[in-house]
N, C-alpha and C positions, 0 to 999 in steps of 0.2 A: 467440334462435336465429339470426336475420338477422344481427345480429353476428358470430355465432358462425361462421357458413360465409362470411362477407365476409373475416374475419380468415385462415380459413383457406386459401379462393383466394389472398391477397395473400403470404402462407405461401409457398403449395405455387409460386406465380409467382415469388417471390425466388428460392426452391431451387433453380428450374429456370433462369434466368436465369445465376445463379452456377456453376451446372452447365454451361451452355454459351460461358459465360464462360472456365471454365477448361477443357472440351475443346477450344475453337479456340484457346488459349493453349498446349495441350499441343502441336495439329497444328502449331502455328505455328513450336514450338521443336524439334521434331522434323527441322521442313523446315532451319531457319537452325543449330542447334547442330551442329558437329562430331563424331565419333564419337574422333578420335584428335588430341594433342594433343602441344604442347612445351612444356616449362617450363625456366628457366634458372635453374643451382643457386641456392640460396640463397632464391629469389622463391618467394611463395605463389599457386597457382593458384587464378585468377581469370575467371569468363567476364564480357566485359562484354556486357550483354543490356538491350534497352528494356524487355523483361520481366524480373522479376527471378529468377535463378538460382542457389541455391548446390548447390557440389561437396564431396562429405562421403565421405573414404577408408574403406569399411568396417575393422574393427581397430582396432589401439591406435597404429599410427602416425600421423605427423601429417600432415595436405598442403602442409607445408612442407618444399620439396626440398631442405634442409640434414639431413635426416633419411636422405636417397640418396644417390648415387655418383651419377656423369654416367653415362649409359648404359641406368641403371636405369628401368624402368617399376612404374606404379600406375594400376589404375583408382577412378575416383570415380563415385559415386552423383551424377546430377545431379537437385535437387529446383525444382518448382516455385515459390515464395514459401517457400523454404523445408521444403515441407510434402508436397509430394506429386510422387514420384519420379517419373521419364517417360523416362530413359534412364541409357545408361552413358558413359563414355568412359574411356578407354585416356590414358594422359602419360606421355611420356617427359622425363628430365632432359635435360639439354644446358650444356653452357657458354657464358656471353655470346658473343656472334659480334661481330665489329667487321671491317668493311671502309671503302676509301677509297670515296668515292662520287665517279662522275663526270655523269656529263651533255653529256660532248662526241660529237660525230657520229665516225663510222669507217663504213669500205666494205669490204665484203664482196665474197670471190672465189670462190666455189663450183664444187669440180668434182664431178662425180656419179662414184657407183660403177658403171661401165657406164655406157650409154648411156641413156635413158629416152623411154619410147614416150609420144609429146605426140598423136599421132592417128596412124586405120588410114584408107586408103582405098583404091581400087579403082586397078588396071594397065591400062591401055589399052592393048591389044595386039592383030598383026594379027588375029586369032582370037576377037577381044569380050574386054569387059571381065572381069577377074578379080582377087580379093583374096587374094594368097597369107596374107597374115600373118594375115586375118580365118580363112581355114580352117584355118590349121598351130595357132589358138590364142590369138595375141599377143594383149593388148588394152593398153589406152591404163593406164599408169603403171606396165606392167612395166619393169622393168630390164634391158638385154641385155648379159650380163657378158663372154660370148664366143661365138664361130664357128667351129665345127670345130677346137672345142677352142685356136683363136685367141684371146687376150685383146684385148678388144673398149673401149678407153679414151676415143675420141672419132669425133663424127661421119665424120670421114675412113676412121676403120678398118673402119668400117661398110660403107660404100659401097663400099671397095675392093674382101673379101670376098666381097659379094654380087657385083660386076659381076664379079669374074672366075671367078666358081662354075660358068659358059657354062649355068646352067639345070639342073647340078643339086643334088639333094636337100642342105639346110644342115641340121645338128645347132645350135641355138640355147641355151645356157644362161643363163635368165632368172632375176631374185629378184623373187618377187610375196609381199609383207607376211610378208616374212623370210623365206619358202622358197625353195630352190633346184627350177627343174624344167626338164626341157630336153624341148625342142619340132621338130619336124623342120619347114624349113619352103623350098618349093620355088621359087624367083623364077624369072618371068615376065619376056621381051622386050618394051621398052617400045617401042610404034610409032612416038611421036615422037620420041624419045631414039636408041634404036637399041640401049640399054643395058638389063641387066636390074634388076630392081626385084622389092621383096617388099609395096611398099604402104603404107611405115609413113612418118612422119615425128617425128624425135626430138632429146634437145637435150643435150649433155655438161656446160654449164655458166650459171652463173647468176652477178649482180654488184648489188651495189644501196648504199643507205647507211642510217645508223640511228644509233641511239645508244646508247652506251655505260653504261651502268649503273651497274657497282661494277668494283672490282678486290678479289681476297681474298689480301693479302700472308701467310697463313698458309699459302697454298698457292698461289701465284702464278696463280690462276686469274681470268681478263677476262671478263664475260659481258655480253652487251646485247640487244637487240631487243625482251626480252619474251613474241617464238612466234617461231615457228620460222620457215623460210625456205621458200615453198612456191613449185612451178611455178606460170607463170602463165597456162600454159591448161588443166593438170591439177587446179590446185589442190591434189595430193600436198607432203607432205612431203618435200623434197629429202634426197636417202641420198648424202653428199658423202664422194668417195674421200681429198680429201684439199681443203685451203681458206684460206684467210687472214684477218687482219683488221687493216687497214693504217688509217692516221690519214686523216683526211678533214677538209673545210671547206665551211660551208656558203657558197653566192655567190648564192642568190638565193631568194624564197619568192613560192609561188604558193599565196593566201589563199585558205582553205576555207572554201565558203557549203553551204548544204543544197541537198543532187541530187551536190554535186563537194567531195570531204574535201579537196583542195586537197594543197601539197604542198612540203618543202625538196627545192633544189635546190643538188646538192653536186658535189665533185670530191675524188678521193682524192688525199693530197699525197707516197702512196706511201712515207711514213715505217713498216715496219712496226711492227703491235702482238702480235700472237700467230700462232700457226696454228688451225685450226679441227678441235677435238678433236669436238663434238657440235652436231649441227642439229634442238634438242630441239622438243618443244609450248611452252615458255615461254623459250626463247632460243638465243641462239650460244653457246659455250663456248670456249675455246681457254687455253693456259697462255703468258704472255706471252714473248717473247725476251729480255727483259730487265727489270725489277724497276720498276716504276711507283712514280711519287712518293707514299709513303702518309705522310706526316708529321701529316695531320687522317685520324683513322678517327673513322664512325661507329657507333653501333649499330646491330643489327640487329632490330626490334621482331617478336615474335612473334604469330600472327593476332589472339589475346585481345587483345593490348596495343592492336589499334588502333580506335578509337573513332570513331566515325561524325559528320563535322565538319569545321574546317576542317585546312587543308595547304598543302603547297607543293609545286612541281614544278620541277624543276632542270632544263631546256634550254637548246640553244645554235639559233639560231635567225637569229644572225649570227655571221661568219667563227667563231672557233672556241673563246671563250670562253662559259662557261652561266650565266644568270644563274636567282634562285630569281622564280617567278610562284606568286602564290596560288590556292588552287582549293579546293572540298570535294568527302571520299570519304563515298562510302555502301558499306559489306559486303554483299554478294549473299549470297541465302538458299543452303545447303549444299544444296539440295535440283538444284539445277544441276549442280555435280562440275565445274565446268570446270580446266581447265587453266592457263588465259590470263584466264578472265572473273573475278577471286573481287570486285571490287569496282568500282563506277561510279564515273567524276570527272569531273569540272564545272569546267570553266575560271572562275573570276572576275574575275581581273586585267584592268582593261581595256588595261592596254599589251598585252598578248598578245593578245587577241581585237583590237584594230586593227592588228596586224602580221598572224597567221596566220587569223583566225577561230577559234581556240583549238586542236584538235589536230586536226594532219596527217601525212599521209606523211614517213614520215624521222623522227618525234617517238617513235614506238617504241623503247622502253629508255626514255625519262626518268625518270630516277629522283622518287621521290615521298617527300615527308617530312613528319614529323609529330612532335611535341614532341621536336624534335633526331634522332630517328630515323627509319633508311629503313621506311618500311613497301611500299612495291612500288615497281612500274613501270610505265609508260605503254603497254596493249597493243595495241588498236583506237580507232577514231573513228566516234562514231553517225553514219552516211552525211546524214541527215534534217536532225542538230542539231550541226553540227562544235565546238560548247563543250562535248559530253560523248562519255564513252568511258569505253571499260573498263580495268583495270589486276590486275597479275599480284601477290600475294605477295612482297615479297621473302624472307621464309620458304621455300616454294617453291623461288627463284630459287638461293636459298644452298644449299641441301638437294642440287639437281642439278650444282652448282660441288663440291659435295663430295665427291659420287662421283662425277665424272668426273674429279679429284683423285685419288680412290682407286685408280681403275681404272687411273690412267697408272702411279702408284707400284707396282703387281703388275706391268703390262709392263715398268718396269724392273728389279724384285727378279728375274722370269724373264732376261731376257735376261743379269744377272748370274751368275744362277744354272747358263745353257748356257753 
């Protein structure tokens, strides 16, 4: 009978072991697995997972996308070791993607839509102090598009309106996270100045460098940085009226240690390369002036396709040629949703890490590769440990090169079309 209940604890202890084995294997895959996917005709979808995963299409079709059209969607059962289901996903087909890949620096010229409120503070007037813009409403990352119905395009046109208003009441048309809303707001004589003022201080334009990513000679669109271009004391995503993206060179590099990411230091050679169609979360966009040399395309590897290990990263880090530096990626758990963060990199090469400390300012856009294929781009630098950082999809990357492709081809079928 002592056997008998020993046998049985040791039982009922596996079962529950096994049990808990595979609910934190479920929560695990839950967090890391995708809910929507791509596939490219022809190929069979695959997840690659340290846990094992298979995708099983309910029906009699197969999940081999030569059985689709491009365009078509199918969801797949996803099972645990095969055996116990724990979620769904959604796959779309798609056709191979091929772009040239670059890796060179270019600088960036941003102008905003309106003007953009970078700080409010207070008028010193002979009458004590007063915040007109704090009471009419403004705060700090509105956009001020216009002034008594005046279009409002740079700090100048600001300042002018307001000092000659003599004090009174302005009609303010601002965009706050896409809304339009107009504000009344009444500027105050400044004591020291002798001018009026409403309190605000704000910035029409922004300039910086970066790097260059891909070019997608299928629809002549240039994309790089990775994220977006943000203020740098709002920290807002920049809403640019209109922009550039001109060739640049690097001249000089100030190495990243932990506390300071360190940084290239460049000059644009004002060759340009495109305009600035979009200032997205995962980069710049523009369609270029002229047709870039794509004679080497590569693939474009889709998020399953890439595999946790080593790689390479494409920068230029002197004057204006990039050379490839090795490094390894890690895949972020899905359970974050970033935009910009979907995987971690790790500088190895030690010729990089004694030139830059591994990734800095300016290295943003580097493309990143992985058995012949881009698989992202170089987005952040861990402030602490400048040999690692985050990187963006080029899935992602290409996805928003494609509709902001789309979007230009409807503004010229309209403009055809009046």
């Amino acid at each position: 009978m002592k056997y008998v209940r020993i046998a049985f604890k040791t039982l009922f202890f596996a079962i529950l072991l096994v049990c808990i084995t595979i609910f934190t294997a479920v929560l695990i895959l839950s967090k890391t697995v995708s809910r929507e996917y791509k596939i490219n005709m022809g190929d069979t979808f695959k997840i690659d997972s340290a846990i094992p995963v298979t995708a099983e299409i309910p029906g009699i079709k197969s999940q081999k996308s030569e059985f689709y059209n491009i365009g078509d969607s199918f969801d797949v059962d996803l099972k645990l070791f095969g055996l116990i289901p724990f979620s769904t996903a959604n796959v779309t087909v798609v056709d191979q993607s091929y772009v040239s890949v670059l890796g060179t620096p270019f600088g960036m010229k941003v102008y905003t839509d309106g003007v953009l409120v970078i700080s409010v503070g207070n008028v010193e007037t002979a009458d004590g102090s007063f915040n007109p813009a704090e009471s009419a409403g403004l705060k700090i990352g509105d956009y001020i598009r216009s002034v008594n119905s005046t279009p409002i395009s740079c700090n100048e046109d600001l300042s002018s309106v307001v000092t000659e208003s003599a004090g009174a009441p302005l009609t303010v048309e601002i965009m706050r996270d896409g809304k339009k809303k107009n504000l009344s707001v009444t500027p105050v004589r400044s004591k020291e100045e002798g001018l009026y003022r409403i309190g605000i201080w704000v910035r029409d334009s922004s300039a910086g460098i970066g790097t260059l990513t891909f070019y997608s000679p299928a629809n002549e669109i240039v994309c790089g940085l990775g994220h977006g271009i943000c203020d740098s004391d709002t920290g807002e995503l920049l809403v640019p009226e209109h922009g550039e993206l001109v060739s640049a060179e690097v001249i000089s590099v100030k190495k990243g240690v932990s506390g300071d990411p360190g940084e290239l230091k460049g000059r644009f050679t004002l060759d340009k390369i495109s305009n600035m169609l979009l200032n997205a979360e995962n980069g710049v966009y523009g369609k270029v002036y002229n047709p870039l040399n794509s004679s080497e395309l590569t693939k474009v590897a889709l998020k399953q396709e890439i595999s946790n290990g080593e790689a390479q990263i494409l920068c230029t880090v002197s004057g204006g040629t990039p050379e490839l530096y090795s490094c390894t990626v890690q895949k972020r758990s899905n359970f974050f949703n970033s935009e910009t963060q979907n995987m971690t990199v790790t500088v190895t090469d030690e010729r990089l890490i004694n030139i830059t400390g591994g990734i800095i300012q300016g290295m943003s856009g580097s493309p990143i590769l992985q058995n012949g294929k881009l698989i992202g781009a170089v987005t952040h630098v861990f402030v602490d440990d400048p040999t690692k950082g985050y990187a963006v999809y080029a899935e992602n990357m290409l996805e928003t090169a494609q509709n902001v492709a789309g979007q230009e081809t409807k503004k010229t079928e309209l403009k055809k079309a009046s």
